[in-house]
N, C-alpha and C positions, 0 to 999 in steps of 0.2 A: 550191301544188301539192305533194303527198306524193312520197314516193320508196321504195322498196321495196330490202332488201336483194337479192334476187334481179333478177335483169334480166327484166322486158318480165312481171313479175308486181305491176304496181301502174297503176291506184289504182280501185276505184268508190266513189262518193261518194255519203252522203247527208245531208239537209238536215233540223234538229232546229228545233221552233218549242218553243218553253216546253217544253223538256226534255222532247220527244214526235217523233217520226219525220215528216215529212210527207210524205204519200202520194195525198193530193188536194192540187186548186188549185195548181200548180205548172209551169211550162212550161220544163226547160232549156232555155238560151239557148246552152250549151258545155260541155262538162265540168265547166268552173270558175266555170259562172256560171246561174244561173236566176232566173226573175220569179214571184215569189207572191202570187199573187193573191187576191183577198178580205178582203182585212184592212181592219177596223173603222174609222174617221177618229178620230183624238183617243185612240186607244189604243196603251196598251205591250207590247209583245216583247220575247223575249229569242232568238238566235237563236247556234246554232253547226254545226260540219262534221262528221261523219265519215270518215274515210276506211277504206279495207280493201282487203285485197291482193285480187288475184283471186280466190286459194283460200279466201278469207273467215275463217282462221284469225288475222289478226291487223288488228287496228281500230284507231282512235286518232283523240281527237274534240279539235277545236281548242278555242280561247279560247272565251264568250260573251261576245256585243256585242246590248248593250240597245238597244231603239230607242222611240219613240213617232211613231206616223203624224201626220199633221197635220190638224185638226180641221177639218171641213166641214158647212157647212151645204145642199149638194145631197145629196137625199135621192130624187130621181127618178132612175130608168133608162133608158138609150137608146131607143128602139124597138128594134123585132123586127126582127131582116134579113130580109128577104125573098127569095123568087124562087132557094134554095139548087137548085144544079142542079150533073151530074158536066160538068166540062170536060175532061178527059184521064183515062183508064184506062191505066196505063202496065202493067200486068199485076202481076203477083207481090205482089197487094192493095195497091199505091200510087195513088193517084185525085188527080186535083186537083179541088178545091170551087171553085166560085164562088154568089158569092151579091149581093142589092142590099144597099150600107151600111146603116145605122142612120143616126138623127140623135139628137142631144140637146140638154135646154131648155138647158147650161151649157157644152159643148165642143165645139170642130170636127168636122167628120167625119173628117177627120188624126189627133185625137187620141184617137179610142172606138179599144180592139183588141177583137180577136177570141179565142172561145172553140170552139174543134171538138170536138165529142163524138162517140166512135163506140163505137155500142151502149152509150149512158147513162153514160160514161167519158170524163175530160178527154184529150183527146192529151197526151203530154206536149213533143210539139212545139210550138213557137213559132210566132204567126201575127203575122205585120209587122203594126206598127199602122196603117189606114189603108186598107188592104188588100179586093179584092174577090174577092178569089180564093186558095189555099194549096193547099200539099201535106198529105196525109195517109196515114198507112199504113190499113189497114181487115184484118182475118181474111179469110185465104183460104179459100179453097172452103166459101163459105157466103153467110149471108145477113148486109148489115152495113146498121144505121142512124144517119144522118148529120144532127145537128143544130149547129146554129152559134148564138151567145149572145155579147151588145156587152155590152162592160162601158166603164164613162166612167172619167175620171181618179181618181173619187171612190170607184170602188170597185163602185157600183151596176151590176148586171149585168143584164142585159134578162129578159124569157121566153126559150125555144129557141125558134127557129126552126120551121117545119113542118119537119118529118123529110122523108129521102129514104131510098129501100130499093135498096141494088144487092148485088147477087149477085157476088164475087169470087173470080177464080178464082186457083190456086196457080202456081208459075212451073213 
């Protein structure tokens, strides 16, 4: 965790793959921790931090730490989730999704997560692995659509889901 000479002006963070920004595929999990998704089985990264004050005037990027994923021979994708539909509208464009799991030829239905796109964009929130249902923000006062997408432990990620269209309004 960074520290900032000023008080209550630190930190946002972001996350560099092969000495490049990532800006897709990516779900924070907390300030200080996020899941990246889509990476290849049997291939290397190299991955480090940035940090920067609020006022974005001063940054400072950690170590890198090389990795290599581990090699896999599942090369299919879960099925399609099905049956996406709005469970809760809590107003101020917050929705919760629910939808039918996925299955897959090599993992549990415990072990496929989930992907939520709204208007052809990853959430960059987190969806429990396992899971039939999540939170999501959507734009207010408009029109938002909702697809969901299983990815298995291997990395393979399904088709999207059918779309859903809901109209959200502002708080």
């Amino acid at each position: 965790m960074s520290t900032d000479n000023r008080p209550s002006n630190c930190c946002n963070y972001g996350i560099n793959m092969n000495g490049a920004p990532i800006t897709q595929n990516i779900n924070w999990l907390s300030q200080t921790s996020a899941t990246i998704r889509h990476l290849q089985p049997g291939a290397g990264y190299s991955f480090s931090v940035t940090a920067s004050d609020f006022s974005g005037g001063n940054a400072a990027a950690s170590n890198v730490v090389n990795v290599v994923t581990p090699p896999s021979s599942d090369s299919l994708p879960p099925t399609v989730p099905t049956n996406l539909h709005l469970v809760s509208d809590n107003s101020c464009a917050e929705v919760w999704l629910g939808w039918t799991e996925a299955s897959d030829n090599n993992d549990s239905e415990a072990s496929i997560e989930y992907e939520i796109y709204v208007n052809g964009v990853l959430s960059p929130l987190p969806v429990s692995t396992g899971v039939d249902f999540d939170f999501v923000y959507g734009t207010a006062f408009g029109d938002n659509y909702f697809t969901i997408r299983a990815v298995d432990k291997s990395g393979n990620s399904s088709a999207p889901s059918t779309p859903i269209k809901l109209f959200l309004w502002p708080c």
